[in-house]
C-alpha positions in Angstrom: 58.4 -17.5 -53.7 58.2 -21.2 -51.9 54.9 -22.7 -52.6 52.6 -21.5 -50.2 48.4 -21.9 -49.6 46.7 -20.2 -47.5 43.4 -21.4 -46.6 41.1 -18.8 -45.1 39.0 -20.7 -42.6 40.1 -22.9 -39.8 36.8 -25.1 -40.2 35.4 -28.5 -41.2 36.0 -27.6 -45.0 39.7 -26.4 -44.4 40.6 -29.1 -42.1 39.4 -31.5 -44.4 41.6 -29.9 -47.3 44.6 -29.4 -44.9 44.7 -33.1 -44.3 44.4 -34.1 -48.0 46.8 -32.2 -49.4 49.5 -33.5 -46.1 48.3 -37.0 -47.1 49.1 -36.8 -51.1 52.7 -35.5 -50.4 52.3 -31.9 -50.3 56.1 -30.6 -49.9 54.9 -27.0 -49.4 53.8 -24.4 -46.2 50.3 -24.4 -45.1 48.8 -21.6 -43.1 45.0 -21.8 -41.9 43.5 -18.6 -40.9 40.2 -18.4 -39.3 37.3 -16.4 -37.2 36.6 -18.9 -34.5 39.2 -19.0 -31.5 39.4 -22.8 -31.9 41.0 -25.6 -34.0 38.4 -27.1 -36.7 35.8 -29.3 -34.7 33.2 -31.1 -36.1 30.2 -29.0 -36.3 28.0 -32.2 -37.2 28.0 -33.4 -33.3 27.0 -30.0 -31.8 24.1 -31.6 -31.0 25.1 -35.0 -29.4 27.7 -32.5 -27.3 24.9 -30.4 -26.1 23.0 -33.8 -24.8 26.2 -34.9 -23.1 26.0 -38.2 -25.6 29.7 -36.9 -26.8 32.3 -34.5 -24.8 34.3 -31.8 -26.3 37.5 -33.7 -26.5 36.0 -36.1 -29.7 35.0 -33.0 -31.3 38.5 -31.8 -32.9 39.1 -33.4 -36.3 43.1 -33.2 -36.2 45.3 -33.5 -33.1 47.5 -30.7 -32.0 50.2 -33.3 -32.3 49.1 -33.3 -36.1 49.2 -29.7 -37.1 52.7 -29.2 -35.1 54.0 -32.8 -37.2 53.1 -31.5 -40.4 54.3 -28.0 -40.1 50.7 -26.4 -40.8 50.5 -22.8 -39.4 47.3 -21.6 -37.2 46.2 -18.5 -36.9 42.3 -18.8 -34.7 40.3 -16.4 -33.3 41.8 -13.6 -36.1 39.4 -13.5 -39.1 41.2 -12.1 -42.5 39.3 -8.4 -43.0 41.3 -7.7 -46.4 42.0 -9.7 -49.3 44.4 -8.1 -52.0 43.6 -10.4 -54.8 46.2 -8.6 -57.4 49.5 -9.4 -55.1 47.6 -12.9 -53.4 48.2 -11.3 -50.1 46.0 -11.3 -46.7 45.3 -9.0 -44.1 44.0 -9.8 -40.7 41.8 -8.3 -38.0 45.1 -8.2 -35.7 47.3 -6.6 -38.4 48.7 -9.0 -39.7 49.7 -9.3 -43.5 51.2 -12.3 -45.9 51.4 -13.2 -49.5 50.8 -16.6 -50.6 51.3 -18.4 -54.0 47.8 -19.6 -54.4 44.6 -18.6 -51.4 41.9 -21.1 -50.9 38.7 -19.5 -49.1 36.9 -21.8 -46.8 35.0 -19.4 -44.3 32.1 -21.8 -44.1 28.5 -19.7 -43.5 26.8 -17.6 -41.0 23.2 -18.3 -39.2 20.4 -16.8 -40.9 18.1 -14.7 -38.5 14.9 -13.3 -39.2 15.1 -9.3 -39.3 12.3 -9.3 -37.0 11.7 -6.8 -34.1 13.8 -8.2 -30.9 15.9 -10.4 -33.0 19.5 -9.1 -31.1 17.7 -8.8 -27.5 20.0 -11.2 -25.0 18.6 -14.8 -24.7 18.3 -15.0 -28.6 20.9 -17.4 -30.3 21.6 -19.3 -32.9 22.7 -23.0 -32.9 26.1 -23.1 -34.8 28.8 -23.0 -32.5 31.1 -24.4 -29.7 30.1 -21.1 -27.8 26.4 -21.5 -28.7 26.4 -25.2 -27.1 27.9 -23.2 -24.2 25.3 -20.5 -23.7 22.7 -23.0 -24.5 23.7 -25.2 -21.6 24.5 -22.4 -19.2 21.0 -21.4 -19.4 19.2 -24.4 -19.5 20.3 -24.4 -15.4 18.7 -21.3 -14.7 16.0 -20.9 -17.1 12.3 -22.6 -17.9 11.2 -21.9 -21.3 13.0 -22.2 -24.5 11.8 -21.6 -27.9 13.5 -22.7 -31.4 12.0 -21.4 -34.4 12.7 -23.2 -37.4 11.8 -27.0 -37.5 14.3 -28.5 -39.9 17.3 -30.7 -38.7 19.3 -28.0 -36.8 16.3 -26.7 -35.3 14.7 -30.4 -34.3 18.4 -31.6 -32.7 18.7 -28.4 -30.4 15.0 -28.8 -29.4 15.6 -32.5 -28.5 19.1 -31.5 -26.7 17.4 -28.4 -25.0 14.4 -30.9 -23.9 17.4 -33.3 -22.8 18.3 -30.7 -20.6 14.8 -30.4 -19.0 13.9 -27.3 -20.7 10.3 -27.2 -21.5 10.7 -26.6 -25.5 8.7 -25.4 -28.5 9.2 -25.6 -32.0 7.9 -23.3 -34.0 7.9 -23.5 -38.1 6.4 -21.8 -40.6 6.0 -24.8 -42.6 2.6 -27.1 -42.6 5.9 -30.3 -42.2 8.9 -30.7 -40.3 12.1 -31.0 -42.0 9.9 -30.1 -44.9 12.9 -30.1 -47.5 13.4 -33.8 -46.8 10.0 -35.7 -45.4 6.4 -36.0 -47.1 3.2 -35.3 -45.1 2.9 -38.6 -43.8 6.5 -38.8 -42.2 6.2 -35.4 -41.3 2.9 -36.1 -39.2 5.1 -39.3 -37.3 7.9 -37.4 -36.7 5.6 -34.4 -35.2 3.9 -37.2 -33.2 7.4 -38.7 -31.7 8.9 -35.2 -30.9 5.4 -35.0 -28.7 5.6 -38.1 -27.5 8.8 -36.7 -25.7 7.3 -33.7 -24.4 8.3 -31.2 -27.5 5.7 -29.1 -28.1 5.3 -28.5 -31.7 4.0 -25.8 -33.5 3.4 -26.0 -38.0 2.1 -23.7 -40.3 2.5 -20.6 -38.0 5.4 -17.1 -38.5 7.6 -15.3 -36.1 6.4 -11.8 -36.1 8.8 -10.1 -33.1 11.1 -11.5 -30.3 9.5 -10.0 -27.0 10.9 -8.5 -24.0 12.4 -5.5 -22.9 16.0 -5.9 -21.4 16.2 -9.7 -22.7 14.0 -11.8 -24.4 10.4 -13.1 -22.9 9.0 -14.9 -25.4 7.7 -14.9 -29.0 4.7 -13.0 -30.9 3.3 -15.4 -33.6 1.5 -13.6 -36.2 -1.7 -15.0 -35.7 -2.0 -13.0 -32.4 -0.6 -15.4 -30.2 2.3 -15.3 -27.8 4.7 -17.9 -26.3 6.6 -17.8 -23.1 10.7 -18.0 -23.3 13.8 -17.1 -21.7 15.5 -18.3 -24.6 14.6 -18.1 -28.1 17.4 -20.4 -30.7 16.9 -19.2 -34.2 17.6 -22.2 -36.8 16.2 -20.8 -39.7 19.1 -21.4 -42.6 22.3 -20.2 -43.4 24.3 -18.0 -45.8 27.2 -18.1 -47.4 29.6 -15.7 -45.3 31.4 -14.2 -48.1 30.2 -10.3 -47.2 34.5 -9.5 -46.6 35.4 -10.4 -50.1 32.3 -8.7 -52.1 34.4 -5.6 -53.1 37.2 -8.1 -53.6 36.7 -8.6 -57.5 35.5 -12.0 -57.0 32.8 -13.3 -59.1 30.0 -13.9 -56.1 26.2 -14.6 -56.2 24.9 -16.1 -53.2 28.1 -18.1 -52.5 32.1 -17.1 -54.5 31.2 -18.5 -58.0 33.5 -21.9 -58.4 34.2 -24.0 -61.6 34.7 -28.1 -61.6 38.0 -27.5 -59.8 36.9 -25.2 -57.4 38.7 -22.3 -59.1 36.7 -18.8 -58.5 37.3 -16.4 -61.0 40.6 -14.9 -60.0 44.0 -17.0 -60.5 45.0 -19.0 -57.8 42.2 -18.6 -55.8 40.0 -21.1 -54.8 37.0 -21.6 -52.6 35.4 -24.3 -51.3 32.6 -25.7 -48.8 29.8 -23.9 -47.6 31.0 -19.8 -49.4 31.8 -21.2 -52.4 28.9 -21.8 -55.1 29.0 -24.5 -58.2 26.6 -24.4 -61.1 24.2 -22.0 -59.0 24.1 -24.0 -56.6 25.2 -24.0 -52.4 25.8 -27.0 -50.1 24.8 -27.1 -46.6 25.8 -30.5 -45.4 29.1 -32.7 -45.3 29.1 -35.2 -47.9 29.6 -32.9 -50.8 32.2 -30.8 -48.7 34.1 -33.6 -48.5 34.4 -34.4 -52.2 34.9 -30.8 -52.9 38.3 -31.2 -50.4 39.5 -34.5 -52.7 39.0 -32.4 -55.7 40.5 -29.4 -55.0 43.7 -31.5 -53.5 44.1 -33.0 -56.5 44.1 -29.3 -58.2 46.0 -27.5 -56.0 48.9 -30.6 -56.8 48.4 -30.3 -59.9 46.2 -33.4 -60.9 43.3 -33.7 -62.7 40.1 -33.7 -61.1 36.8 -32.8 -61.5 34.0 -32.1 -59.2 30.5 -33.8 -60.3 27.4 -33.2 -57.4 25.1 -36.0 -56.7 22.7 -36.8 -54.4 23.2 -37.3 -50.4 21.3 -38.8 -47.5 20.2 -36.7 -44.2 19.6 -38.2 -41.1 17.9 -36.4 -37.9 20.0 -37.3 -34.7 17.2 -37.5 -32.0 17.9 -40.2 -29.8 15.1 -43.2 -30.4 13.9 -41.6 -33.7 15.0 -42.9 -36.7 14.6 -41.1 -39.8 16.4 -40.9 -43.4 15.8 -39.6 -46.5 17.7 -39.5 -49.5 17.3 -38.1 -53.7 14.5 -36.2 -55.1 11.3 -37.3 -53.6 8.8 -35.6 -56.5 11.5 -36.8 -59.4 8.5 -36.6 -62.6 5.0 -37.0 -63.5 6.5 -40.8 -64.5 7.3 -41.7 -61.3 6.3 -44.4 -59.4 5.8 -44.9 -55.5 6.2 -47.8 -53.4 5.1 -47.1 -49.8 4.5 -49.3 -46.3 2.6 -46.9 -43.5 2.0 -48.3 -40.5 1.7 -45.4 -38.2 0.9 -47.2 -34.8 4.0 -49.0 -35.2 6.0 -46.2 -36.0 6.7 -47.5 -39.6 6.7 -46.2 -42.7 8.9 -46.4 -46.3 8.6 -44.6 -49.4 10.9 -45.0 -52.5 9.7 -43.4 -56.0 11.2 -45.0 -58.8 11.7 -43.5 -62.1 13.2 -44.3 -65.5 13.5 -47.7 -64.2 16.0 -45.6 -61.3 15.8 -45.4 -58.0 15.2 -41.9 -57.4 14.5 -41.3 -53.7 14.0 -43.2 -50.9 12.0 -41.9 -47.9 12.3 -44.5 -44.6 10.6 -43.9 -40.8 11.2 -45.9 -37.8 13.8 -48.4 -39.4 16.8 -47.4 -41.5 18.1 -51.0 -41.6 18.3 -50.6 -45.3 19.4 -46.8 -45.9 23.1 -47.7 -47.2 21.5 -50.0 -49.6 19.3 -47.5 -51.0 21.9 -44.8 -50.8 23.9 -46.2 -53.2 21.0 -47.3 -55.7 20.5 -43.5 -56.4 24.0 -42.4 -56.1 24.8 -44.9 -58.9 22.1 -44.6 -61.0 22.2 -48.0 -62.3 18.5 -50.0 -63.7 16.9 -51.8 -61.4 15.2 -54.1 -63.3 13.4 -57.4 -61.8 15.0 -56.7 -58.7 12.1 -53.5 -58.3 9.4 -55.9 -56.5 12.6 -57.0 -53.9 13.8 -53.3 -52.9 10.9 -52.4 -50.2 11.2 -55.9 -48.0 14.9 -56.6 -48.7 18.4 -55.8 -49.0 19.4 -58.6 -51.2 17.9 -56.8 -54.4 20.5 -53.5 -53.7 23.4 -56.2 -52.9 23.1 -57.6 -56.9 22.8 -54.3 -58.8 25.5 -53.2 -56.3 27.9 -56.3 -57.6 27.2 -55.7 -60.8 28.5 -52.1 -61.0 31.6 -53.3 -59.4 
């Protein structure tokens, strides 16, 4: 048989793979197979498209022009449903059937919803999709009210596009902080006060109980007792692994298909990578490490050596006027030390905690002039030394460790 991949999933993580494998001189076929009725788009600017700041034409990764120059195969909108790993062959919801030399699995994750009473009543979403930006906008001209539990980044961008589109919009999250995973108390408290400040109302520390509403959604019971008004209720409360088709597969799976350093599962020439697959017990959720898991399974699917190694990545809420970042392990050790500048009425504040003479986290509010800076102080892991007392005011200390390591 010629050399042939399949890679299940026409997504970010395939696309990314597709195009590194074309660019280091793949001679083989390539066929993508995915759920979605669309080409791979880039799911990170859902948010800027459902505020109009981009339009759907920027959203596709590769060109038409690209996929029909390099000979790469599309099957969208017809999800595999079978996956015969003893003879490497797929089957799809239309009937179709193949056998490759070697499958990579890329099907990306699937929204987490709260099995709560209501939760599949119309005018409940999630915020995931081209067709969810669709609905979303189709009923912000009709409807009033719109509710988005779950206050982490997904959660705060639809709220601020929703509000964009002069919905009246609360946030509700069962957390005491927004973005909890990534901010402190403090930034929490000025990002709560900015979304505000915009005419988001914001509710912490409070649970869904049941989606209201009898022939579509009305609103939301809280389980304190109270209720809130809303046509339209977007759920952004996680995600999960969508590897449910290939449980009975023979794959080694825990929460995500079980991958070693070069993204091999545990059957022969079958890979996974991206948001199903899972590496030292671990899942990703955002692009960075994607990325780096497409360059390394390139290189082993040509026969290379590579190995993938995690490390830490930024995040950075998209809201228009609110800047925040946050990067590394902000409660690194009992060792640690903080450096921090608050000034709340001016919308400032920084926080890096140093440890083991390493820059572990840094935590910034208001101005990210210095976020690439700090970035690559904790991806690298290099001393700081004297230049510690120069990190919080400038960028010139980051700039000479940075040298150095080159």
């Amino acid at each position: 048989m010629a050399d042939s991949i399949a890679i299940v999933g026409t997504g970010m993580a395939g696309a990314r793979l597709a195009e590194a494998l074309v660019n280091s001189g793949f001679s083989g076929s390539i066929t993508m197979i995915g759920e979605e009725p669309v080409k791979a788009y880039n799911r990170v600017q859902l948010s800027s498209l459902l505020t109009d700041d981009k339009t759907l034409d920027c959203l596709p990764l590769l060109s038409d022009d690209w996929y029909r120059a390099n000979n790469i195969r599309l099957r969208c909108g017809d999800p595999l449903i079978q996956l015969d790993t003893g003879n490497l062959a797929i089957t799809t919801a239309s009937g179709w059937q193949e056998q490759f030399s070697r499958i990579v699995i890329a099907t990306g994750s699937r929204p987490v919803v709260p099995a709560i009473p209501g939760n599949s009543l119309p005018g409940v979403m999630s915020f995931r999709t081209l067709d969810d930006v669709a609905l979303m906008q189709d009923f912000a001209r009709q409807g009033q009210h719109a509710l988005v539990v779950g206050g982490g980044l997904l959660g705060l961008e639809g709220a601020y596009g929703l509000n964009h589109l002069g919905l009246d919009v609360t946030v509700v999250h069962n957390s005491d902080n927004l973005m909890n995973r990534q901010l402190d108390a403090t930034a929490a408290a000025m990002l709560k006060k900015s979304l505000e400040d915009r005419g988001i109302s914001v509710l912490t520390g409070v649970r869904t109980k049941a989606v209201t509403g009898s022939e579509r959604a009305d609103g939301l019971m809280l389980e304190n007792g109270d209720w809130l008004p809303g046509e339209l209720v977007v759920f952004a409360t996680g995600i999960s692994p969508n590897v449910q088709v290939f449980r009975d597969s023979g794959l080694n799976i825990n929460r995500g298909i079980v991958v070693d350093d070069q993204m091999h599962t545990s059957i022969k020439h079958i890979y996974a990578l991206g948001e199903c697959s899972e590496h030292n017990n671990t899942t990703v959720g955002i692009v960075a490490p994607i990325w780096e898991q497409a360059k390394v399974l390139a290189e082993t699917l040509l026969g290379n050596a590579a190995c993938y190694r995690p490390r830490e990545h930024s995040t950075q809420l998209k809201v228009s006027g609110i800047d925040v970042f946050s990067a590394g392990r902000l409660n690194a050790g009992n060792s640690e030390r903080n450096i921090v500048i608050s000034d709340p009425s001016a919308g400032i504040y920084r926080r890096l905690v140093i440890d083991d003479d390493r820059l572990q986290a840094a935590l910034l509010f208001g101005d990210k002039s210095l976020c690439s800076h700090y970035e690559t102080l904790i991806s690298e892991g290099q001393p700081l030394g004297t230049n510690v007392n120069q990190l919080m005011f400038s960028d010139m200390a980051g700039q000479d460790i940075v040298r150095e390591m080159k």
